[in-house]
TORVOPA-12101 format. One line per 10 residues: their letters; for each residue z, y, x of N, C-alpha, C. Coordinates in steps of 0.05 Angstrom, whole numbers. Example, Ala and Ser with C-alpha at 12.3 -4.5 7.8 and 13.67 -1.06 7.14 Angstrom:
2
AS	156 -114 264 156 -90 246 156 -66 264; 142 -45 257 143 -21 273 157 1 258
REM end
This chain:
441
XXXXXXXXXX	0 -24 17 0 0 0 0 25 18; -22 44 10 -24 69 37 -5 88 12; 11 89 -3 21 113 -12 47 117 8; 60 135 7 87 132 32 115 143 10; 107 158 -12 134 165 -31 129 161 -60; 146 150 -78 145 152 -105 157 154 -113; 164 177 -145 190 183 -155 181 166 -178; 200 153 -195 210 139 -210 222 162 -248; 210 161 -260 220 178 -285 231 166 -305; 258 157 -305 268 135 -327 277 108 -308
XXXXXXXXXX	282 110 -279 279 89 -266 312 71 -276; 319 75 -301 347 65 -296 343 33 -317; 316 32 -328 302 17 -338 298 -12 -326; 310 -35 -338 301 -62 -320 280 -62 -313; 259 -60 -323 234 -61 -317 223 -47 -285; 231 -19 -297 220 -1 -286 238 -2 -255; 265 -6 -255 284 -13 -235 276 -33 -220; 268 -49 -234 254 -75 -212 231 -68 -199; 216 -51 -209 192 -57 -189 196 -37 -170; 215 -14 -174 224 12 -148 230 -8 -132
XXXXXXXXXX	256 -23 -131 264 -38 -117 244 -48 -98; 224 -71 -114 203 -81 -104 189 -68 -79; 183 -44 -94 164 -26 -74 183 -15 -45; 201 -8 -55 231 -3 -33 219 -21 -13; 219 -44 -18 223 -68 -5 191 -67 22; 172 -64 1 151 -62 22 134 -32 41; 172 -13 41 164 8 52 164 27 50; 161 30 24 152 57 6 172 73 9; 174 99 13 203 118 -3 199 122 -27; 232 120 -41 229 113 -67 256 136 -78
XXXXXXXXXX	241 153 -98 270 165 -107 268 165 -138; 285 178 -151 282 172 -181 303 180 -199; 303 188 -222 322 198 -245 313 186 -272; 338 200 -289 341 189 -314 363 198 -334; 370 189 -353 383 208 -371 404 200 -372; 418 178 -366 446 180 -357 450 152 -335; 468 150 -310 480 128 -303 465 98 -323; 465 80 -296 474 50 -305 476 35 -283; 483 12 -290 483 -14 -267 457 -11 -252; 439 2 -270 412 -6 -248 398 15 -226
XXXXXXXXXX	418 39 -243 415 66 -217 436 62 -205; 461 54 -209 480 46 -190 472 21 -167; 457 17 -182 458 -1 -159 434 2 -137; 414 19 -148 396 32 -132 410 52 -109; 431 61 -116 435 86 -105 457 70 -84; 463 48 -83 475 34 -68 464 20 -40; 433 21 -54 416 16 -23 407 43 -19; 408 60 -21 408 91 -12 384 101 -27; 390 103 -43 359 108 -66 370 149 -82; 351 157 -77 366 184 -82 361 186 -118
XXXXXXXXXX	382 183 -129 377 178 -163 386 202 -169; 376 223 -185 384 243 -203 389 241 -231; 417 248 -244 424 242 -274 426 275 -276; 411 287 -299 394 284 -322 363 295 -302; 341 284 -321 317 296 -314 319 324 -300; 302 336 -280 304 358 -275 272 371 -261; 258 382 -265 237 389 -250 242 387 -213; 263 395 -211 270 407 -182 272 384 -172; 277 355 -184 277 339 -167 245 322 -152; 231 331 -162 199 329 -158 188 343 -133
XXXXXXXXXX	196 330 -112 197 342 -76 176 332 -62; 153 329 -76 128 324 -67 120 298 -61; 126 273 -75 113 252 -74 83 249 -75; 84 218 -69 51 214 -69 42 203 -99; 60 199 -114 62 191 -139 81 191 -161; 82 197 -183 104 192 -204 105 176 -224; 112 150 -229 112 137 -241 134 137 -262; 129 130 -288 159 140 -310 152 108 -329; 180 103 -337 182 86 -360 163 86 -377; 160 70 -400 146 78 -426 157 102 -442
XXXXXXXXXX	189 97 -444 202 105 -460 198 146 -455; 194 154 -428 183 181 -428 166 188 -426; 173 213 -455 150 236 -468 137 241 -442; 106 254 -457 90 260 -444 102 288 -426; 121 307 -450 128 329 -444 151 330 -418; 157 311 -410 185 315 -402 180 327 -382; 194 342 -377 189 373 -351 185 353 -322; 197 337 -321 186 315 -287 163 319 -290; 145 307 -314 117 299 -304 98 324 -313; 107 349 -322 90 368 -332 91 382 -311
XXXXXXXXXX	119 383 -290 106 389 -266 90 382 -245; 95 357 -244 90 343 -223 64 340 -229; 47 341 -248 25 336 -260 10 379 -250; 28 394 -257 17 423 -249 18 427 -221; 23 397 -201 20 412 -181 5 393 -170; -14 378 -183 -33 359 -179 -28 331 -168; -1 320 -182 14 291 -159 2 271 -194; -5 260 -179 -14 237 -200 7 227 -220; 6 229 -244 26 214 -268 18 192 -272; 23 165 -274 26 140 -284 48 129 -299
XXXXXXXXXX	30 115 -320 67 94 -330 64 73 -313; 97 60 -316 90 41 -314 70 19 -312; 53 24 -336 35 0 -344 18 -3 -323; 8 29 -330 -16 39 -308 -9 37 -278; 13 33 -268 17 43 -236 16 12 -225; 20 -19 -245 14 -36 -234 -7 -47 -223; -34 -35 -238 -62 -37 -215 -62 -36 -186; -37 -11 -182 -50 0 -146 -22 -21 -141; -2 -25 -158 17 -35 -134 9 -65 -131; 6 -80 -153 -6 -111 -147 -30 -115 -154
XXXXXXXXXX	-51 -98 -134 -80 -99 -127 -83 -114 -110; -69 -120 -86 -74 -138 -64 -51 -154 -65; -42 -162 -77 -25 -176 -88 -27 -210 -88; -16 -222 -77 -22 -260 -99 0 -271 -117; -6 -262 -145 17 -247 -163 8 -279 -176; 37 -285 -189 45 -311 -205 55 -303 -220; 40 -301 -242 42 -274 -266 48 -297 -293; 73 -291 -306 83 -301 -330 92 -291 -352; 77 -292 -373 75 -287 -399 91 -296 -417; 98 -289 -447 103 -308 -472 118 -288 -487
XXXXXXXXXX	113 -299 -509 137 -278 -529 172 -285 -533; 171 -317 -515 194 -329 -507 195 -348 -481; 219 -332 -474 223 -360 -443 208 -350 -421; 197 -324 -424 189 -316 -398 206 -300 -376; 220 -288 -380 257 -287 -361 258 -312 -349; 263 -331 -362 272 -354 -352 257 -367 -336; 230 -374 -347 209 -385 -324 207 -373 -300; 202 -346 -302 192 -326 -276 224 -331 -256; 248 -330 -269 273 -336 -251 266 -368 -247; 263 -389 -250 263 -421 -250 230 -413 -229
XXXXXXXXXX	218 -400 -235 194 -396 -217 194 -388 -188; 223 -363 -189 217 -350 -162 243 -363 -142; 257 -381 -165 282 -403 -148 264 -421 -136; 234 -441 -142 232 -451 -128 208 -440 -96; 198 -424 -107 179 -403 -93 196 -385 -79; 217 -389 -64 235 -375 -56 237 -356 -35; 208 -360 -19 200 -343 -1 185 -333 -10; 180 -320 -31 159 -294 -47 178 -275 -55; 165 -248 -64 183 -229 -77 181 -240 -103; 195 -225 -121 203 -230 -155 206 -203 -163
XXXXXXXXXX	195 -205 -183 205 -177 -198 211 -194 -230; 228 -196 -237 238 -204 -263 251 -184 -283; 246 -190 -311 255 -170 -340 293 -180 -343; 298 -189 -329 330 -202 -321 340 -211 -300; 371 -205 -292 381 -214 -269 386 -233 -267; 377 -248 -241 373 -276 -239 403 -277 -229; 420 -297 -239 450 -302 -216 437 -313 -188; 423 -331 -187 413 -340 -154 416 -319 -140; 409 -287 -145 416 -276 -123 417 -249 -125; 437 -249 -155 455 -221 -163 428 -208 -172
XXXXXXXXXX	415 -205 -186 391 -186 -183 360 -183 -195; 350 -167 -204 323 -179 -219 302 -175 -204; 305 -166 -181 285 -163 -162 298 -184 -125; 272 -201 -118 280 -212 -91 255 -190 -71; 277 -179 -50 257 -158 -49 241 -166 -20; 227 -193 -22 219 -201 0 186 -184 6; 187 -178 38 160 -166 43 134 -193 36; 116 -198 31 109 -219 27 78 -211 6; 61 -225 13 38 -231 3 37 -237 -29; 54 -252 -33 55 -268 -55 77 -256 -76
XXXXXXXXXX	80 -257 -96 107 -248 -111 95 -253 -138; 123 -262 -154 131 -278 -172 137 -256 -190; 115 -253 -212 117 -223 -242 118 -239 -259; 155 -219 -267 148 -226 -308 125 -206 -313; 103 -212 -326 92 -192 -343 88 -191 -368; 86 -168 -378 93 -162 -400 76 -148 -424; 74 -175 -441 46 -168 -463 65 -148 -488; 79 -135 -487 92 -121 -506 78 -86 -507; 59 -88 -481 57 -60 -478 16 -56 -469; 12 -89 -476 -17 -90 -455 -15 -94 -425
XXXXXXXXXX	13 -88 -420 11 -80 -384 13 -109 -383; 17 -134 -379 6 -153 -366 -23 -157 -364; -46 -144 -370 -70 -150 -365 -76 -135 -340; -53 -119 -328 -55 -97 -303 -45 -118 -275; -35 -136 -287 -19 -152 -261 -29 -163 -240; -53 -172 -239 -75 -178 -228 -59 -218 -221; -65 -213 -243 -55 -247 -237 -77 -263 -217; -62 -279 -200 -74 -310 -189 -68 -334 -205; -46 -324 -203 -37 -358 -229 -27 -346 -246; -38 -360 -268 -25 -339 -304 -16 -356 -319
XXXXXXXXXX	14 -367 -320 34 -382 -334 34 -368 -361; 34 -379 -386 38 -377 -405 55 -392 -423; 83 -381 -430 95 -397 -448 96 -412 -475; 76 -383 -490 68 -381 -513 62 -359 -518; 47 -362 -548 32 -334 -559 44 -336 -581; 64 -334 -593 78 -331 -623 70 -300 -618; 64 -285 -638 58 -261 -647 92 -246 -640; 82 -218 -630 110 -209 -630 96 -180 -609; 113 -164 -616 112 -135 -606 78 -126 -623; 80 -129 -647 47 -126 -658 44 -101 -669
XXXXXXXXXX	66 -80 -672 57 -51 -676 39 -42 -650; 50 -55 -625 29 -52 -606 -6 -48 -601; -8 -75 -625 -35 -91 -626 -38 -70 -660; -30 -59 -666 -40 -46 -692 -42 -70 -714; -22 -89 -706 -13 -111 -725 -50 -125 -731; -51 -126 -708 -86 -150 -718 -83 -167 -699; -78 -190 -705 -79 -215 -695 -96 -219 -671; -127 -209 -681 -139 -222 -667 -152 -202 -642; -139 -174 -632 -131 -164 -613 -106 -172 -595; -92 -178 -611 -67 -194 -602 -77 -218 -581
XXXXXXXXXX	-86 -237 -598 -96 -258 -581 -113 -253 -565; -136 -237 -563 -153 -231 -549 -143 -217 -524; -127 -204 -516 -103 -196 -503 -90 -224 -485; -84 -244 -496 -78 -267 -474 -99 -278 -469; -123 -281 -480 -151 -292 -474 -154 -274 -452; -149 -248 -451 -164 -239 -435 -150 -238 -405; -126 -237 -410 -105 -242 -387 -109 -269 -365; -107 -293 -393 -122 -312 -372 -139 -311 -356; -163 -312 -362 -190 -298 -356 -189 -295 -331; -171 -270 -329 -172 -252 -301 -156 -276 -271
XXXXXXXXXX	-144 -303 -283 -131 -316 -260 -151 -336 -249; -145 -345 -231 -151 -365 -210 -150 -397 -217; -113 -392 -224 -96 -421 -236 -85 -414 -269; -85 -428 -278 -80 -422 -304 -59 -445 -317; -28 -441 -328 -18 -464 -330 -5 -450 -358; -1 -472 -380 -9 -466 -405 9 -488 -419; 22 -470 -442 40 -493 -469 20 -495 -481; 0 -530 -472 -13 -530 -491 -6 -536 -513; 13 -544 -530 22 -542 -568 32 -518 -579; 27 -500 -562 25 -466 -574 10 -468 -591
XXXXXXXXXX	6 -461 -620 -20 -460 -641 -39 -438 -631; -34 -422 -614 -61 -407 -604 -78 -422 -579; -50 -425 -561 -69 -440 -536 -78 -453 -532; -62 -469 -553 -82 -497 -555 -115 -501 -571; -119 -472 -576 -150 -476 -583 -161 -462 -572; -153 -455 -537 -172 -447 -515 -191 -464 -508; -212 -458 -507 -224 -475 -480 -243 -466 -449; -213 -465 -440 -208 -462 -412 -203 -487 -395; -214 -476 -356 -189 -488 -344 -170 -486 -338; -156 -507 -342 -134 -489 -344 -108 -520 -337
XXXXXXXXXX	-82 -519 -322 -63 -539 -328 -43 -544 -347; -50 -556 -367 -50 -556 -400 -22 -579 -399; 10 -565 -406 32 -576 -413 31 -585 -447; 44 -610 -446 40 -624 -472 71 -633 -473; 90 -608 -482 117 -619 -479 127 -641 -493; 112 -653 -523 124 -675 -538 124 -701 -524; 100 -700 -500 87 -736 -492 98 -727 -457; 93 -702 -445 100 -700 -416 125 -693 -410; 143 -689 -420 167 -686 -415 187 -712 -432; 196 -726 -408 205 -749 -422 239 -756 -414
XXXXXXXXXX	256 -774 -430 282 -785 -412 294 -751 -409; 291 -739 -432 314 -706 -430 335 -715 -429; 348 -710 -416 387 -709 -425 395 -688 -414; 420 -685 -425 438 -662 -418 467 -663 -412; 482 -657 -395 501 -663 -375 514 -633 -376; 549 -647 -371 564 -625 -353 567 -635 -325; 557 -610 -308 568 -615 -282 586 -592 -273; 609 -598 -269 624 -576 -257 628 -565 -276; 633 -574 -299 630 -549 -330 615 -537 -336; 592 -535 -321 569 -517 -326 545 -538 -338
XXXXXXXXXX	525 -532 -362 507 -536 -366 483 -547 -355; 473 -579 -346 453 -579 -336 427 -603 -349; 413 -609 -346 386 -623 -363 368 -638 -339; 368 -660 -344 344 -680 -327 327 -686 -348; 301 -689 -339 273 -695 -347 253 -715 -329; 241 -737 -343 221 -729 -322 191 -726 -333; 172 -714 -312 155 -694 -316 133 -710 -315; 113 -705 -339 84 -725 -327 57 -699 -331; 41 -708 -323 20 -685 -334 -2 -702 -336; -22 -696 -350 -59 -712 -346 -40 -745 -348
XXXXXXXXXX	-32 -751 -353 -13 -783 -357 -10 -790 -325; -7 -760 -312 12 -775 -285 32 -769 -279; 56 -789 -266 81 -778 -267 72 -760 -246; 92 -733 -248 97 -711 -232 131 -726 -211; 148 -725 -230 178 -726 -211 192 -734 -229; 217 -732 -229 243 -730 -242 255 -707 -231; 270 -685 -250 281 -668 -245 306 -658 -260; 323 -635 -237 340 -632 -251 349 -594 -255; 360 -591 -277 347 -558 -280 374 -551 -296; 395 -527 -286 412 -517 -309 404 -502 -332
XXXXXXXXXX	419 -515 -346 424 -501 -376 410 -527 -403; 412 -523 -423 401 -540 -437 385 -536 -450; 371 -553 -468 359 -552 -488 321 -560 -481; 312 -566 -500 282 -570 -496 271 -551 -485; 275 -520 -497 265 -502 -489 259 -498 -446; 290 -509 -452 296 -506 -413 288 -528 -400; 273 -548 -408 261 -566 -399 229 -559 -403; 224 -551 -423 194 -539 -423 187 -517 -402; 203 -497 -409 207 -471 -379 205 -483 -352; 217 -503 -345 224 -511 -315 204 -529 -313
XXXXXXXXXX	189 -540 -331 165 -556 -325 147 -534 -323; 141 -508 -343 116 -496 -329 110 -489 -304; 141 -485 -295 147 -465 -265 137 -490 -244; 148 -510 -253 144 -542 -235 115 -539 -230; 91 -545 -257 66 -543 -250 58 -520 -238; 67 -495 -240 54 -482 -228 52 -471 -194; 71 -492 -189 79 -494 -159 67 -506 -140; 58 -526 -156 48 -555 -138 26 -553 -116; 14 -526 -128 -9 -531 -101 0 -513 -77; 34 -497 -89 53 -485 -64 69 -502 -45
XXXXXXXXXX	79 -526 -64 107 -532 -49 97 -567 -53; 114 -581 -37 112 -608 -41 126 -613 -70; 135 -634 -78 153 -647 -103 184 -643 -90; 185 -657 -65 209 -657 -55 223 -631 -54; 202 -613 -53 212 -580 -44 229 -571 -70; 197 -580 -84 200 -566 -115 231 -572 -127; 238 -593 -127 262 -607 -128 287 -588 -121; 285 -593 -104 301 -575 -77 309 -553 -93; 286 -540 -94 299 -497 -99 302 -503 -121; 288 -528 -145 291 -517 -171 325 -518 -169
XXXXXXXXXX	340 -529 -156 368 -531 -157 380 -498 -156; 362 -481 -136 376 -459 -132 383 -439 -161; 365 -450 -181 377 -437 -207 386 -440 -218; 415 -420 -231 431 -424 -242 433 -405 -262; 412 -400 -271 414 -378 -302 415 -354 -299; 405 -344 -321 401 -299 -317 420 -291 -338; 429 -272 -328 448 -266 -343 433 -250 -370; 456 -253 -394 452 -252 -421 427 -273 -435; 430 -295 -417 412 -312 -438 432 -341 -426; 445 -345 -458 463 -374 -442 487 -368 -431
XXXXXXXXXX	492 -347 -430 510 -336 -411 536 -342 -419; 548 -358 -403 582 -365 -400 593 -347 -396; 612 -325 -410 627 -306 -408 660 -318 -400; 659 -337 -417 694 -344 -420 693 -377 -428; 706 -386 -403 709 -413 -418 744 -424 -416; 747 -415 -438 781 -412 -438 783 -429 -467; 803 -414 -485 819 -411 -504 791 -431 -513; 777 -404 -518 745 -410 -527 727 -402 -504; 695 -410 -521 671 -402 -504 661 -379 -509; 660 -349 -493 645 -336 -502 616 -333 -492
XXXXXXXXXX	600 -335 -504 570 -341 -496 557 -304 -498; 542 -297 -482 524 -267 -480 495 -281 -481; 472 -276 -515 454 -284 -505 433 -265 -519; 415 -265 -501 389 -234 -501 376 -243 -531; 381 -269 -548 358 -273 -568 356 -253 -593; 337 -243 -592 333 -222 -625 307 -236 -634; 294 -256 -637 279 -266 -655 290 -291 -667; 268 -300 -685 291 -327 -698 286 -346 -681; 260 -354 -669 251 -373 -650 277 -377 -624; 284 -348 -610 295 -352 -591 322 -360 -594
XXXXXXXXXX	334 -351 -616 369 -356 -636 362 -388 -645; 346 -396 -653 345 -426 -666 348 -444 -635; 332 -423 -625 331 -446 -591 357 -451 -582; 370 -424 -571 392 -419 -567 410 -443 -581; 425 -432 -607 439 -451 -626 429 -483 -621; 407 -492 -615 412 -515 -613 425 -524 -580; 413 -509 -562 426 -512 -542 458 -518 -538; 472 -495 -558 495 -494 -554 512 -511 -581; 499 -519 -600 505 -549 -611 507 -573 -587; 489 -575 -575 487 -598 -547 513 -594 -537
XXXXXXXXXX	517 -574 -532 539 -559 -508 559 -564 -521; 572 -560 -552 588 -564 -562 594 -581 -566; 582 -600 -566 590 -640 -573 602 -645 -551; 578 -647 -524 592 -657 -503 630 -640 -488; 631 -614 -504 654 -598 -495 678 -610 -519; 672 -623 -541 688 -631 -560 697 -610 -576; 677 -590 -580 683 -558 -588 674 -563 -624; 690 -553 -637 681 -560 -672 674 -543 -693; 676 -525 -681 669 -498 -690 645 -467 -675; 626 -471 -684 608 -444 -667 600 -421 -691
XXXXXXXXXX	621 -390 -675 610 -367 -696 576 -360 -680; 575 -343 -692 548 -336 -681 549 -299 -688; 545 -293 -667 545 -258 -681 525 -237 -672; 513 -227 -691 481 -215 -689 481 -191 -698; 473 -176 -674 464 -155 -666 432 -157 -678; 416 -146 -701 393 -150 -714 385 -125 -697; 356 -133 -676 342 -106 -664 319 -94 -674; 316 -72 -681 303 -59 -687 299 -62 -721; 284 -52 -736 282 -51 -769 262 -77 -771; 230 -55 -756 213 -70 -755 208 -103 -753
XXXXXXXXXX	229 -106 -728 224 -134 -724 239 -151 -740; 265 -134 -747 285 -151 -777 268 -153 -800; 251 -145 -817 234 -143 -831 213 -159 -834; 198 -152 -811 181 -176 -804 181 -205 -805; 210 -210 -788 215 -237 -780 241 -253 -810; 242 -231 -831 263 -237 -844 265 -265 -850; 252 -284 -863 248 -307 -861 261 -326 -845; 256 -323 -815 257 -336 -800 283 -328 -790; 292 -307 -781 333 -296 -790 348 -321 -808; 331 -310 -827 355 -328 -849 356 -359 -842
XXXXXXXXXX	338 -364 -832 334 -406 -826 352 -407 -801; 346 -385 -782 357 -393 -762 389 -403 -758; 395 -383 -770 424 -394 -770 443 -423 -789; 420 -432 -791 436 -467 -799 447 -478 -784; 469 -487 -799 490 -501 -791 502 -489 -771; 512 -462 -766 539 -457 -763 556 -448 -773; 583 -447 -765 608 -446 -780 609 -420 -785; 611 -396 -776 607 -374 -785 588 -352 -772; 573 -330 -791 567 -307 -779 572 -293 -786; 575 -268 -766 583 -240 -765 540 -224 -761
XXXXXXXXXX	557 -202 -775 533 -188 -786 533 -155 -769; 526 -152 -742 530 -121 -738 509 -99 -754; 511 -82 -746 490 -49 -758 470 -56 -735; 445 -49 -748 419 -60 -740 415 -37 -708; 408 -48 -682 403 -37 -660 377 -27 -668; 378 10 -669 349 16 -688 328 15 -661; 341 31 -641 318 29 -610 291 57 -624; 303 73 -632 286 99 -633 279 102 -659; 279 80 -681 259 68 -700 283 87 -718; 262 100 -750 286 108 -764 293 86 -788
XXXXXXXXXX	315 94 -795 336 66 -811 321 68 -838; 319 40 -839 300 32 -863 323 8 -881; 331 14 -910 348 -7 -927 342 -36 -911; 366 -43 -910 350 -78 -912 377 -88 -928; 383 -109 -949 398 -112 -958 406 -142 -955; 426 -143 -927 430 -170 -911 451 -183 -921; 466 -162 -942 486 -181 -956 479 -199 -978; 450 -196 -991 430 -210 -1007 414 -236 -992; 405 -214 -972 393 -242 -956 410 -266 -942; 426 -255 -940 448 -282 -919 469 -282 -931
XXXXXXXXXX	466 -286 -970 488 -297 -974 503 -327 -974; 481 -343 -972 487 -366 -967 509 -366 -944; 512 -356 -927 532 -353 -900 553 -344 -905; 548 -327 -928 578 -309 -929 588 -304 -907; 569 -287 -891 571 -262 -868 597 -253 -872; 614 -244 -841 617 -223 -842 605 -192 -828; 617 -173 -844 602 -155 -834 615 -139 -823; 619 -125 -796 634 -118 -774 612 -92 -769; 625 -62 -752 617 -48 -743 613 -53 -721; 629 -67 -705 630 -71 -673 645 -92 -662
XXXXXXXXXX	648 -94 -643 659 -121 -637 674 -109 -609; 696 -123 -608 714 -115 -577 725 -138 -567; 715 -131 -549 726 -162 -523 755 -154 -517; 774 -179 -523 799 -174 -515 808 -203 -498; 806 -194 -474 806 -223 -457 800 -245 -467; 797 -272 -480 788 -299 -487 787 -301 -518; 783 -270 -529 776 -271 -552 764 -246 -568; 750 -244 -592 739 -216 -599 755 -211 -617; 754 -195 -635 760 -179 -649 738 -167 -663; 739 -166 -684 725 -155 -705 729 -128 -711
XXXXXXXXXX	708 -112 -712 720 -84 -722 712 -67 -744; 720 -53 -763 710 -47 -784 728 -23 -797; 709 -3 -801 725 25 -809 746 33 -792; 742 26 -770 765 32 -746 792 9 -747; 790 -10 -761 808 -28 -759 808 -54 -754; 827 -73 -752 810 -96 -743 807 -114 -762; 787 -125 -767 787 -136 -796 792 -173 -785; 783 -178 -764 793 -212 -758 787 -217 -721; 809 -233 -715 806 -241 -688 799 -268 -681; 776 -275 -667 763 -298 -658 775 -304 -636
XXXXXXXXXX	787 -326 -637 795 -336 -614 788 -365 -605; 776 -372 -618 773 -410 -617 745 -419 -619; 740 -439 -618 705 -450 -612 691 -440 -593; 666 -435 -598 644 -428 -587 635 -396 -608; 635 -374 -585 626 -350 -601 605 -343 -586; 585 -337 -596 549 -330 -580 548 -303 -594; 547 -287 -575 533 -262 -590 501 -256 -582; 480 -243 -597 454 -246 -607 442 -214 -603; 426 -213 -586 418 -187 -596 411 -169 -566; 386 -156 -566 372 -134 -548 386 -109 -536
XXXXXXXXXX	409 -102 -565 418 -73 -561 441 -77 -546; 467 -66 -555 489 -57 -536 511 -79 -545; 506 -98 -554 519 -128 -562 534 -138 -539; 505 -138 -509 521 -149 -498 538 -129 -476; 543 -106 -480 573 -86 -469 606 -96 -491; 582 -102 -520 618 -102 -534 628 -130 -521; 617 -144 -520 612 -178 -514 630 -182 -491; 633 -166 -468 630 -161 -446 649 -147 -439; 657 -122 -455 680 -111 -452 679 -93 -425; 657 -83 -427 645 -69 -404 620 -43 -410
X	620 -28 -387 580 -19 -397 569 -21 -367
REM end
């Protein structure tokens, strides 16, 4: 990369935080602001990253570029200057052309399980960089900020910008429809959008029983999780969550393997990452690092395993909550646990609306749910009337939730309306779920 400085506008952004990082990594000077503190400018500013809280023109000291989140206006005084004094504006989306142009990017997609793959991807690819949409625990962090040829992208069809990634190998988890105000809600831009993503790779490795992908015809290394993934089980080791498989593809055995966390889903994930390795690493290798993963935080996430379990998990669709819950059914038998609440943070209107249907199924068969105030994420508040829809559950419905060491608390009109202390409690949700969860920001 011949640029030598780039400021960052909104850099406090996972997204946008990982790839500063990234670029940090191969050289670049990197500075950047945003509208208030977080873990992810703190922690920038910890490898000596000059972060400015709130926006300010004056911090615009002559880079070779300015790159800003999605989330900021066109207007915002950073880029109206920096743009009047002729320094190039890019989003995000747009600035990944020049940065992984020369790139040999292992670029992973889906509307689910792509966090997870790209971390299960860049554990066994372990000498590449990573830029991941979550912190991987293998190594504190959503970015591995290795100098390196090669590097391991979540990318991200929520915005178009994964068609910028310049994929070599283009892992696909699935195409379930999702982020479609994007696509002007038409399907078949939508799809045409991962058609076209493929396209642009080299290697191509693919859920073939996706109902879209599977009526590609590409080349492509085509996963058939019902017949190739065989002998699942699921295990405590050390108390912690883990799943053996073994792997076949084209009806040849691949290996036996072993991968934390549970459920089909995490056997399907760790098989894409598996195939898409093979023409990197031996079997024996593959083996090897897939051990180095041990889960991203807020998906699965063991908070407390005390009194009770408190679980932090990123799912806001019904696909990813149905996944989840069965996982932690598994988890519950073998823990002798008899009871799982479940408590949901519903994100955004749009997508509650949309997916209403699939909300309400998801939550079968557990013992109770809690019902928070919908995470709007900019969107303005639209009725939804959840005490109709989920009466079968006889919800409760809570304002907030407070972590009080090995148990929550319920909160409502400033009081506490019930305290959880026992089973398995998972909290659900994109927005600020997981700070109450957490008992932290």
């Amino acid at each position: 990369m011949d640029i030598k400085y780039i400021h960052f506008v909104g850099i406090g952004g996972i997204g946008i935080s990982g790839l500063a990082r990234y670029i940090q990594a191969q050289g670049v000077k990197i500075s950047g602001s945003d509208v208030a503190c977080s873990c992810s400018t703190k922690y920038l500013q910890s490898l000596g990253v000059n972060i400015n809280i709130p926006h300010n023109k004056a911090f615009i000291t002559n880079p070779s570029l300015v790159i800003h989140s999605a989330i900021i206006k066109k207007d915002n005084e950073e880029l109206e200057y920096a743009r009047s004094k002729g320094i190039s504006v890019l989003s995000r989306a747009e600035a990944l052309k020049i940065i992984l142009s020369k790139k040999r990017v292992f670029s992973v997609c889906g509307a689910h399980g792509k966090s997870t793959t790209t971390a299960m991807l860049s554990a066994i690819l372990n000498k590449y960089g990573a830029i991941i949409g979550a912190q991987s625990k293998e190594y504190d962090s959503n970015v591995r900020a290795a100098k390196s040829d090669s590097v391991v992208f979540e990318a991200d069809e929520s915005d178009g910008s994964f068609l910028n990634s310049n994929p070599y190998c283009a892992i696909v988890t699935n195409a379930e429809p999702e982020h479609m105000e994007y696509y002007d809600y038409d399907l078949n831009r939508f799809y045409k959008a991962y058609s076209d993503f493929l396209d642009l790779a080299k290697i191509r490795v693919i859920n073939a029983e996706d109902k879209f992908l599977s009526t590609l015809n590409i080349d492509a290394i085509r996963l058939y999780p019902s017949k190739d993934i065989r002998n699942l089980r699921f295990f405590l080791k050390d108390d912690e969550p883990y799943s053996s498989f073994s792997l076949f593809n084209d009806n040849k055995f691949i290996g036996d393997f072993e991968v934390w966390g549970f459920g089909e889903h995490t056997a399907l994930n760790a098989s894409l990452a598996i195939l898409a390795s093979l023409n990197e690493l031996s079997i024996d290798l593959i083996k090897e690092n897939l051990k180095n993963y041990i889960g991203i935080k807020k998906r699965f996430d063991i908070l407390c395993n005390d009194n009770c379990v408190i679980i932090d998990d990123y799912g806001h669709h019904p696909t990813e909550i149905k996944s989840t819950l069965d996982s932690i059914k598994q988890y519950a038998k073998l823990k002798n646990i008899d009871t799982i609440t479940a408590i949901w943070q519903p994100h955004k209107y749009s997508r509650t609306i949309h997916n209403i249907d699939g909300f309400i199924n998801c939550f079968e068969n557990i013992d109770k749910l809690v019902i928070l105030p919908v995470w709007r994420a900019y969107e303005e508040p639209v009725d939804i009337n959840f005490r109709d829809y989920f009466a079968r559950y006889n919800p409760i419905f809570a304002d907030e939730i407070k972590r009080n060491g090995s148990s929550i608390e319920l909160i409502k009109d400033n009081r506490i309306l019930e305290v959880l202390d026992s089973g398995i409690i998972v909290g659900f949700g994109a927005g600020d779920i997981t700070y109450q969860i957490r008992g932290s920001i």
